[in-house]
C-alpha positions in Angstrom: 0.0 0.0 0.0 0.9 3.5 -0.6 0.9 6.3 1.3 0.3 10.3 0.6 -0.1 13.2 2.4 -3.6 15.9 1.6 -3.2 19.4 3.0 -5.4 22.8 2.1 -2.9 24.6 0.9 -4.1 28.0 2.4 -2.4 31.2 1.9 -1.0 31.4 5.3 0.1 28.2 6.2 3.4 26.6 4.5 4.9 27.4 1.3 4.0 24.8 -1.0 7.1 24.5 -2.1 8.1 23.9 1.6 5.7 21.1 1.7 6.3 19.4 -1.0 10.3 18.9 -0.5 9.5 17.8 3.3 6.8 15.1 1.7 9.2 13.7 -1.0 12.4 13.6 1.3 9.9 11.7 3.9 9.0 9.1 1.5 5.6 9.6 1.0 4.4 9.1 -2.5 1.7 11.6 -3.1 0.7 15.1 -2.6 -3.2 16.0 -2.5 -4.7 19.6 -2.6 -8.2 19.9 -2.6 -9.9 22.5 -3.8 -13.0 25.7 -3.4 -12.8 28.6 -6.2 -14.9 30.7 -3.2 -17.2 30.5 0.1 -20.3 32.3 -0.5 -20.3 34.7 2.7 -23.9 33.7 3.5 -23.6 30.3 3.4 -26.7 28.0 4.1 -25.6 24.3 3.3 -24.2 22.7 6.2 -20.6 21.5 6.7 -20.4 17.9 6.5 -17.9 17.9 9.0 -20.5 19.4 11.2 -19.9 22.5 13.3 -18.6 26.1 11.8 -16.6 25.4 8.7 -12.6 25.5 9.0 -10.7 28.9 8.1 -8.6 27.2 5.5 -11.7 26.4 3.1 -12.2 30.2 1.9 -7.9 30.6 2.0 -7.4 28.1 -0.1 -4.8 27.8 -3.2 -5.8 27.1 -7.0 -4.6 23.8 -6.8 -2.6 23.8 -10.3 -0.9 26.5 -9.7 0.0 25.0 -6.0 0.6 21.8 -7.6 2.7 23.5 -10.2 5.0 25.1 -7.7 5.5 21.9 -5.9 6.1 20.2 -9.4 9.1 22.2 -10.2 11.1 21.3 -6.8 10.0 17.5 -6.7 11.6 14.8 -8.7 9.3 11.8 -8.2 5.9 12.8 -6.0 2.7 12.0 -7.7 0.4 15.4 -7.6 -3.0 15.4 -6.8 -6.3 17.3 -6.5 -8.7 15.8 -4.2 -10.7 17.0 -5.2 -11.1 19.7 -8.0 -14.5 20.8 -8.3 -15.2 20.4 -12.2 -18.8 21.2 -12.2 -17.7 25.0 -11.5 -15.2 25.0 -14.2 -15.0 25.2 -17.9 -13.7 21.9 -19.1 -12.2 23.0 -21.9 -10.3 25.6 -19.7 -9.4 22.7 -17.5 -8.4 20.4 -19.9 -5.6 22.3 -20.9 -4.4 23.1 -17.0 -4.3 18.8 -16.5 -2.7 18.1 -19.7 -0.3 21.3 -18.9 0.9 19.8 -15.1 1.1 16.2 -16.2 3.3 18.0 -18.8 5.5 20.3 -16.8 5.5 16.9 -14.3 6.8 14.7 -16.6 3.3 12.4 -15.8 2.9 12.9 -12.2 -0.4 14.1 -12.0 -3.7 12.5 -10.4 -6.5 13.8 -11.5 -9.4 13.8 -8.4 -13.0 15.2 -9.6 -15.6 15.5 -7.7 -19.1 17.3 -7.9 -18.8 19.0 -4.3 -21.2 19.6 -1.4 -21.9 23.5 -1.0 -24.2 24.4 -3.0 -24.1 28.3 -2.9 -20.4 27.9 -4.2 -22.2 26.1 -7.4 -25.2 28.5 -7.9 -22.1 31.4 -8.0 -20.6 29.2 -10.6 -24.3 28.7 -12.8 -24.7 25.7 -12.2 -27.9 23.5 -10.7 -26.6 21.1 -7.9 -29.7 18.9 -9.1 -27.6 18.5 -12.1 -24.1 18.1 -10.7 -23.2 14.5 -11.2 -24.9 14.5 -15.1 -22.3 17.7 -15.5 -19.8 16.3 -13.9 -19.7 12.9 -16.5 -20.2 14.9 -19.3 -17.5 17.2 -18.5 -14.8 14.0 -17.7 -15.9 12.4 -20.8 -15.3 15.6 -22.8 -12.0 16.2 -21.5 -11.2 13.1 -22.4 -11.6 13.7 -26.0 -9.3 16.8 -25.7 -7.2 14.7 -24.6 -7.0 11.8 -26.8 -7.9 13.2 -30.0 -5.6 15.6 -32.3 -9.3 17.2 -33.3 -11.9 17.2 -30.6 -15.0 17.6 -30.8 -18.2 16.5 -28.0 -22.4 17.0 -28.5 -24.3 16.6 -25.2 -26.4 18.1 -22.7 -24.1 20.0 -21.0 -21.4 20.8 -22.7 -20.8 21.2 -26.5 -18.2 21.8 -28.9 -17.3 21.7 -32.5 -13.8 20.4 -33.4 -11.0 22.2 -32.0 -7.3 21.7 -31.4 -5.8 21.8 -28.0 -1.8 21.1 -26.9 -0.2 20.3 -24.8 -1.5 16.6 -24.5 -0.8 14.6 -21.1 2.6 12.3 -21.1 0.1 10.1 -19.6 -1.4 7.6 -21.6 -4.3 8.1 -22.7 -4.7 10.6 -20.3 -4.0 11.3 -16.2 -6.1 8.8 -14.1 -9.4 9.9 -13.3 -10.2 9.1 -9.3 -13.2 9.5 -9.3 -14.5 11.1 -5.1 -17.2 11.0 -2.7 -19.5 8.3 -0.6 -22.5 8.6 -2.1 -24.9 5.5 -3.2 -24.2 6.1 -6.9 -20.5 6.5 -6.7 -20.0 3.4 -7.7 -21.7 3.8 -11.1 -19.8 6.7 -11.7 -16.1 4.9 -11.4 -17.2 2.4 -12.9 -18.9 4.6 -15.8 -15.7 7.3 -15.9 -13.4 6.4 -13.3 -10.1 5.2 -13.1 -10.1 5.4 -9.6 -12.3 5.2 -6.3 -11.5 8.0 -3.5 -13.8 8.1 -0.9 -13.5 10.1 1.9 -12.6 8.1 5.2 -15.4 6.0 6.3 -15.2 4.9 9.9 -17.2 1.7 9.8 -14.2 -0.6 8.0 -16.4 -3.6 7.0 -19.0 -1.1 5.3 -15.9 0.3 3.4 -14.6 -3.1 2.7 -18.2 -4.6 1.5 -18.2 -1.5 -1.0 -14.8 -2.2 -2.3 -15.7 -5.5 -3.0 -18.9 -4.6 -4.9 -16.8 -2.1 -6.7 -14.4 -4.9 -8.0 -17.1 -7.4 -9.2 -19.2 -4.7 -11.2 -15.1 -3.8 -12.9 -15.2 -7.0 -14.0 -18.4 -7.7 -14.9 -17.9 -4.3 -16.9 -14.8 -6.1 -18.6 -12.5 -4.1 -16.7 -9.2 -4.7 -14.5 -9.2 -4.1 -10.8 -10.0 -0.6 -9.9 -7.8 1.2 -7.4 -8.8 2.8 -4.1 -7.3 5.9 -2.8 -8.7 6.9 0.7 -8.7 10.7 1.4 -7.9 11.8 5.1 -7.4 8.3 5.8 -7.3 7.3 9.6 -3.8 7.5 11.7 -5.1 4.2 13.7 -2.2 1.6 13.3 -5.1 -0.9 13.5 -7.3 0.8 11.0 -4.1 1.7 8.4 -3.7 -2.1 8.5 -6.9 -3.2 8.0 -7.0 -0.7 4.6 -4.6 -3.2 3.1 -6.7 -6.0 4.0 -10.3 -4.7 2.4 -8.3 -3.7 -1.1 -7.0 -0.1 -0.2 -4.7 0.4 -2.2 -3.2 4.5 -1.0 -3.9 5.9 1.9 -4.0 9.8 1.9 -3.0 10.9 5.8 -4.2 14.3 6.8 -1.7 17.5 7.9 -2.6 21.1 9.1 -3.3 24.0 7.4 -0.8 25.8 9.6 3.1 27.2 9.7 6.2 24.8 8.8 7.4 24.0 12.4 3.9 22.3 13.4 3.4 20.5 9.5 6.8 19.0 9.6 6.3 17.6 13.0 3.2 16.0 11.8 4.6 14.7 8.9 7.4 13.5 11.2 4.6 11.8 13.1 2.7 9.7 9.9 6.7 9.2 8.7 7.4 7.1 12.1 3.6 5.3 12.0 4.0 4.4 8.3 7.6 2.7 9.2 6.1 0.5 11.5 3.7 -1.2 9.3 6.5 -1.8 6.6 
């Protein structure tokens, strides 16, 4: 199993750049940044994590230009969004900033999607949350033609375009992975429709995790498919629970670190560093 490191990169917490040499150096083989292009100031939807929502969610980074940054001082971390919120972006626009980073990476990117959970962040954006997960297939599947055909073109619902050219194309082949995020009862379809990946948010009940995994592997091969990957996103620090991922088919762990200064995120990364040795 392997094991990365997901941080909101805020604007006053550590330099990216800072962060990414410390994860690399410790081993770790990943580097997540999630993503909100805003927080509407009169927010209604609740915070799933329950309570006021954290600081760092309305400080947060672009995550390709954070990943970017960390891209050009690491050799060999994979880069991550977990997750970038594609139903509030042009995917034409964001076509070219995935095929740009895997580029400027050397094919290092993951590519995390998601259809997000505050809805006043998506009605700024123009688009229906009732219609958030058809967007958010339409969009993947659209992207993908950018970036596997020298002349793209894509007709549906929700988003349509005559041919058009588009460069750079990922050094990924045929394009970055696609982990596909969230719990939800239809997320399975989805991976299985789009996906190349599963990320799911930690789920505390391991057998319910496990059971899904499982599901998630027959319907791959009943599809024709290979086994499908699972990436948990701020997995849990339990030595009992991080070895009972490898056990139900996890197959990355993504431990969680602080949206604060270099002298406590080190120290934390110290801390998973140490853990993660004893269970190698």
């Amino acid at each position: 199993m392997e094991y990365g490191i997901m941080m909101f990169p805020a604007d006053y917490a550590i330099d990216v750049r800072d962060l990414g040499r410390a994860v690399e150096e410790r081993g770790f083989d990943s580097l997540f940044f999630p993503e909100h292009t805003h927080i509407p100031a009169s927010r209604t939807t609740p915070y799933p994590g329950g309570g006021e929502l954290p600081m760092e969610y309305s400080h947060t980074l672009d995550p390709f230009v954070a990943l970017a940054a960390v891209a050009c001082v690491t050799e060999r971390l994979k880069l991550g969004t977990g997750i970038c919120l594609i139903i509030e972006r042009d995917p034409i626009t964001t076509a070219k900033e995935v095929a740009s980073l895997d580029f400027v990476s050397g094919g290092r990117f993951l590519f995390g999607v998601g259809a997000g959970w505050n809805r006043e962040e998506m009605y700024n954006h123009g688009t229906d949350p009732a219609k958030r997960m058809a967007i958010m297939a339409e969009r993947v599947r659209a992207m993908k033609e950018i970036w596997g055909q020298e002349e793209a073109s894509f007709h549906g619902a929700h988003v349509n375009f005559d041919r058009i050219w588009s460069w750079p194309k990922p050094v990924q082949q045929p394009h970055p992975p696609v982990l596909v995020g969230g719990n939800g009862p239809g997320v399975l379809d989805r991976v299985v429709d789009f996906g190349d990946e599963w990320m799911p948010n930690r789920v505390p009940d391991l057998d319910i995790l496990g059971r899904r995994i499982a599901e998630l592997q027959e319907r791959a091969g009943a599809a024709g498919r290979d086994r499908i990957p699972v990436t948990i996103f701020g997995a849990s620090t339990s030595r009992p629970d991080l070895e009972r991922y490898g056990e139900i088919g996890v197959d990355r762990c993504l431990l969680a670190v602080p949206s604060t200064g270099q002298d406590e995120v080190l120290r934390r990364l110290d801390a998973h560093a140490a853990l993660i040795s004893q269970l190698q």
